[in-house]
mmCIF file of the C-alpha atoms, coordinates in Angstrom:
data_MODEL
# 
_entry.id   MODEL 
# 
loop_
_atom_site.group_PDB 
_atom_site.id 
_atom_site.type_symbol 
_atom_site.label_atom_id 
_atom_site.label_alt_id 
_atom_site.label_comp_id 
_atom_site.label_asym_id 
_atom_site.label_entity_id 
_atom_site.label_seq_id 
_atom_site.pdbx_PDB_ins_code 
_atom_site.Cartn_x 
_atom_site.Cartn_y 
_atom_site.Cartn_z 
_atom_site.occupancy 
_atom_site.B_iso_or_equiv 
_atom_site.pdbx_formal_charge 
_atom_site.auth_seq_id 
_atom_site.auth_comp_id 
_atom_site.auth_asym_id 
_atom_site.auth_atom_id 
_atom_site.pdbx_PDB_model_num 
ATOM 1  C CA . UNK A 1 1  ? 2.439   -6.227  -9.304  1.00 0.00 ? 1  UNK A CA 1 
ATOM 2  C CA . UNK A 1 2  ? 1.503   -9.226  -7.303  1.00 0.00 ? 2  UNK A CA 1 
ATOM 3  C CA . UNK A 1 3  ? -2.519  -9.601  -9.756  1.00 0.00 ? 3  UNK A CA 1 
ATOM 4  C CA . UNK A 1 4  ? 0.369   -9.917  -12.307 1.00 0.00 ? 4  UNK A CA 1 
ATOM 5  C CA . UNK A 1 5  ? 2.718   -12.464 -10.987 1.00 0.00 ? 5  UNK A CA 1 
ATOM 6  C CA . UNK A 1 6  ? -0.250  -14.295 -8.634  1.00 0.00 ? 6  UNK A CA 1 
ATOM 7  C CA . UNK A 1 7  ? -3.609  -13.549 -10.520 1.00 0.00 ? 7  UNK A CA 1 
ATOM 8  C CA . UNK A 1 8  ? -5.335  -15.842 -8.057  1.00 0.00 ? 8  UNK A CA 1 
ATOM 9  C CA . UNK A 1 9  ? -4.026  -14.127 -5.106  1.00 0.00 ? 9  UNK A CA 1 
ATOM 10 C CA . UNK A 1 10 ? -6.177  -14.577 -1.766  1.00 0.00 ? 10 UNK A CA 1 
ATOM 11 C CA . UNK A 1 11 ? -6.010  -12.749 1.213   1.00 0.00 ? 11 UNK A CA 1 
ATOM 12 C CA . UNK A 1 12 ? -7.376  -14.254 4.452   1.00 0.00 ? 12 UNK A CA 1 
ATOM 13 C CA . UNK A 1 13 ? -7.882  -12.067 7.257   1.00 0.00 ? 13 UNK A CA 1 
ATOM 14 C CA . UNK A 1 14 ? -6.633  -13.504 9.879   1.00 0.00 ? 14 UNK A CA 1 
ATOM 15 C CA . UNK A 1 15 ? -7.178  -11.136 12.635  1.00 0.00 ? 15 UNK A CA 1 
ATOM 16 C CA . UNK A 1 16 ? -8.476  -7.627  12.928  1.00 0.00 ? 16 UNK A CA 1 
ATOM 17 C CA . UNK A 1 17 ? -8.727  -4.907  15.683  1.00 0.00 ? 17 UNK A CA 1 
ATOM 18 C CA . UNK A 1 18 ? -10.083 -1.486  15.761  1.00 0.00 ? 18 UNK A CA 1 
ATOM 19 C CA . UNK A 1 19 ? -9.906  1.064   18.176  1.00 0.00 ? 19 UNK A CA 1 
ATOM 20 C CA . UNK A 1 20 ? -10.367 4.614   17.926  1.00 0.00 ? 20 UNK A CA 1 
ATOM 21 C CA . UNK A 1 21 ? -9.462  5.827   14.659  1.00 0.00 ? 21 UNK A CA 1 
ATOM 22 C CA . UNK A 1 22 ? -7.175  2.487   14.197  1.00 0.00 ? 22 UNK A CA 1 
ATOM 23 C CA . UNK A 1 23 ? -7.916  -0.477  12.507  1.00 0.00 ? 23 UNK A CA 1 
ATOM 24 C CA . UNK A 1 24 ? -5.115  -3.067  12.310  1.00 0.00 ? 24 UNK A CA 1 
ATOM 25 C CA . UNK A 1 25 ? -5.652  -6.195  10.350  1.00 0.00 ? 25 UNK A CA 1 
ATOM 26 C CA . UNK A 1 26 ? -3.108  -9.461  10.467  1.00 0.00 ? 26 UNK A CA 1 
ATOM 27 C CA . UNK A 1 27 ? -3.480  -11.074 7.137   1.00 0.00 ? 27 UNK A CA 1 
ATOM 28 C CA . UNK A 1 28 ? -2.218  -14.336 5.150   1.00 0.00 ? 28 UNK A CA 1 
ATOM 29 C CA . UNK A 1 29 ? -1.829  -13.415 1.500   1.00 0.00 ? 29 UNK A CA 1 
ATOM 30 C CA . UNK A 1 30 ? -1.603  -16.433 -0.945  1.00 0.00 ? 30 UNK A CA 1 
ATOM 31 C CA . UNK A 1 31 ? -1.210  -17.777 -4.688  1.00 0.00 ? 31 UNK A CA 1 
ATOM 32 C CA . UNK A 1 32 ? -0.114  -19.680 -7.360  1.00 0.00 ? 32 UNK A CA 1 
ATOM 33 C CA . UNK A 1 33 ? 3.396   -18.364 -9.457  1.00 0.00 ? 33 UNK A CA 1 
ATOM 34 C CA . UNK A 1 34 ? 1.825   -17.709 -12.852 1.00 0.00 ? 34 UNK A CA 1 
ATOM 35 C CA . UNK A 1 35 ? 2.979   -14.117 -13.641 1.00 0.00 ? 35 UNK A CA 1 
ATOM 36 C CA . UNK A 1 36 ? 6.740   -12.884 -13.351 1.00 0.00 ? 36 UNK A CA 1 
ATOM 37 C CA . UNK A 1 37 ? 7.066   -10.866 -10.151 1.00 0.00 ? 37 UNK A CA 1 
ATOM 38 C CA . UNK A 1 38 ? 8.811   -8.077  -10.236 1.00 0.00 ? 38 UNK A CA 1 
ATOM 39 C CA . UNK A 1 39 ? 10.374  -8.035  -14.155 1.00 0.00 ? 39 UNK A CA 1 
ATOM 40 C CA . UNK A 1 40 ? 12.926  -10.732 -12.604 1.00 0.00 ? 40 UNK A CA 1 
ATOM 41 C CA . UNK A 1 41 ? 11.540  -14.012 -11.462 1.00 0.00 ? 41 UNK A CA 1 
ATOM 42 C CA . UNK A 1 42 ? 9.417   -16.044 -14.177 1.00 0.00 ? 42 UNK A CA 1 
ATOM 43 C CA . UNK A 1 43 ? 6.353   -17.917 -13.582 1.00 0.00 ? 43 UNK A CA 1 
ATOM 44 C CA . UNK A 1 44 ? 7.131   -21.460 -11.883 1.00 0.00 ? 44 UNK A CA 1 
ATOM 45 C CA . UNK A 1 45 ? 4.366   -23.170 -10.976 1.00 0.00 ? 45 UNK A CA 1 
ATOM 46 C CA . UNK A 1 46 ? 4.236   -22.814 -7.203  1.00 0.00 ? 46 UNK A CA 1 
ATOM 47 C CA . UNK A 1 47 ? 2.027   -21.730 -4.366  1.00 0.00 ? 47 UNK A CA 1 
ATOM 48 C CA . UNK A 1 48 ? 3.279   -19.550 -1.918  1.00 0.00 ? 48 UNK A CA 1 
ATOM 49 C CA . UNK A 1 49 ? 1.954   -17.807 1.557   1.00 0.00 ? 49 UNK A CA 1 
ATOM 50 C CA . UNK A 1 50 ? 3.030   -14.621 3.136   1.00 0.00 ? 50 UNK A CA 1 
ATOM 51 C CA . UNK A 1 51 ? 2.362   -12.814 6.615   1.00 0.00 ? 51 UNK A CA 1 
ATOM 52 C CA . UNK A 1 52 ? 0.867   -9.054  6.180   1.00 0.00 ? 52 UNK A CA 1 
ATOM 53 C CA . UNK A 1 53 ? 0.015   -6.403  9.320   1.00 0.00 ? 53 UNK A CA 1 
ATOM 54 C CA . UNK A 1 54 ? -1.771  -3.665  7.857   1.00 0.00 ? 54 UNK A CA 1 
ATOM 55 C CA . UNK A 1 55 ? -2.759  -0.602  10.155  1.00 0.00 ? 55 UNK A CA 1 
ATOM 56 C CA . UNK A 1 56 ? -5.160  2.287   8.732   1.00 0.00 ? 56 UNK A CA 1 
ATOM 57 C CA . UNK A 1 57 ? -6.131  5.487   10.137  1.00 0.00 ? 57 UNK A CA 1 
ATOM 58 C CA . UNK A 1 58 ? -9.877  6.463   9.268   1.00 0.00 ? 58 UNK A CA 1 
ATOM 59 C CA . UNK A 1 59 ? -10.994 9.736   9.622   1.00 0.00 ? 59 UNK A CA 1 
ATOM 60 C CA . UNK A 1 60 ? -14.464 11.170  8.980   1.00 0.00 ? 60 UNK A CA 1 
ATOM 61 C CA . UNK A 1 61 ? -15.263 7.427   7.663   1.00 0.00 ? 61 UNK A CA 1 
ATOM 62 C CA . UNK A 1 62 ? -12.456 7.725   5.788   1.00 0.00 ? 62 UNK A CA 1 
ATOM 63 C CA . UNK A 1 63 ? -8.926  6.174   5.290   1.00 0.00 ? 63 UNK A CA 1 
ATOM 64 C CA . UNK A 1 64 ? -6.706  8.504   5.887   1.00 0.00 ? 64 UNK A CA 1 
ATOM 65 C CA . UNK A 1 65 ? -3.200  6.751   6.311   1.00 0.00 ? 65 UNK A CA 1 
ATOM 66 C CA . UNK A 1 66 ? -1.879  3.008   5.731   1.00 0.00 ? 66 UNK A CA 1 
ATOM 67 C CA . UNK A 1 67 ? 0.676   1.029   6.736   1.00 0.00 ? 67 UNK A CA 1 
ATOM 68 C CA . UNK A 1 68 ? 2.222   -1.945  5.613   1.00 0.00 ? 68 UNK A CA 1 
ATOM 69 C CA . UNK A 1 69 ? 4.952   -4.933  6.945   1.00 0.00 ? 69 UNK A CA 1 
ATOM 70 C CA . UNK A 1 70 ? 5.346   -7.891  5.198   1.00 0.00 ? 70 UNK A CA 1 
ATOM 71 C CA . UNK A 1 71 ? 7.336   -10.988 5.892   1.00 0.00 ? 71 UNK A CA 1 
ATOM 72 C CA . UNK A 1 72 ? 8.331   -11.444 2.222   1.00 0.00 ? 72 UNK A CA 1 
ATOM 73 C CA . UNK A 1 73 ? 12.032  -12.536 2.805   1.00 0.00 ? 73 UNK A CA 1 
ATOM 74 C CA . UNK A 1 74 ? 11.580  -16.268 2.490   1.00 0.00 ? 74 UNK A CA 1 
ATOM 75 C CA . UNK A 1 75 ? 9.314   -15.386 -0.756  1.00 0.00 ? 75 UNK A CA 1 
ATOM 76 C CA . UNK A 1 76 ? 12.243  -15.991 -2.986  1.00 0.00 ? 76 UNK A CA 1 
ATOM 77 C CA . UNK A 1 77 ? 13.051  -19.657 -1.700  1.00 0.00 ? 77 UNK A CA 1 
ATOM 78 C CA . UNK A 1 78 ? 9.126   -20.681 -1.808  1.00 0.00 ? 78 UNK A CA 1 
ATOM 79 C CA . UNK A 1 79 ? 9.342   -20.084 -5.551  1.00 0.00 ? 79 UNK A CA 1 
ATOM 80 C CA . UNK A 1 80 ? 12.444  -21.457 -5.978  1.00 0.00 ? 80 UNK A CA 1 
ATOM 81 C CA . UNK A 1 81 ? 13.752  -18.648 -7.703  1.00 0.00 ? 81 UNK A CA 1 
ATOM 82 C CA . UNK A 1 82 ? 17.409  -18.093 -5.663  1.00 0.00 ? 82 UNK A CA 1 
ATOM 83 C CA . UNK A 1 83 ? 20.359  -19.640 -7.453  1.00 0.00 ? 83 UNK A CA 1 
ATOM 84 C CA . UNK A 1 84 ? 21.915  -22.676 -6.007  1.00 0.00 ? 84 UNK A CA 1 
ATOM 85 C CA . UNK A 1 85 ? 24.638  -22.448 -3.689  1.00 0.00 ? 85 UNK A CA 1 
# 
């Protein structure tokens, strides 16, 4: 979905930690509006830049488990794509 709408996405890992069978990564995703994202908002033309913590469980060198939290709310209003109030 977001290769679609952002096709030259980049993620930038900002931090990472690892202990035991954790790794945790704290990551800036980024990219230019080309695509439409999510079957609603069209391409526009701008950049945006999100905040991502990913955690993984690895077992037997393995992942195992992911999880994911993104701070995606103020996505809409860096595209532009809310209706004026």
């Amino acid at each position: 979905m977001f290769r679609t709408a952002f096709p030259d996405l980049h993620d930038t890992i900002d931090q990472l930690i690892a202990e035991d069978d954790l790794v945790v990564a704290r990551i800036t995703r980024s990219g230019t509006h080309l695509g439409t994202f999510r079957d609603v908002y069209e391409a526009t033309g701008r950049s945006m830049s999100i905040s991502e913590i990913c955690i993984w469980r690895i077992e037997d060198g393995k992942l195992r488990e992911g999880w994911f939290a993104a701070e995606a709310l103020n996505l809409p209003q860096q595209l532009r794509v809310l209706p004026e109030e």
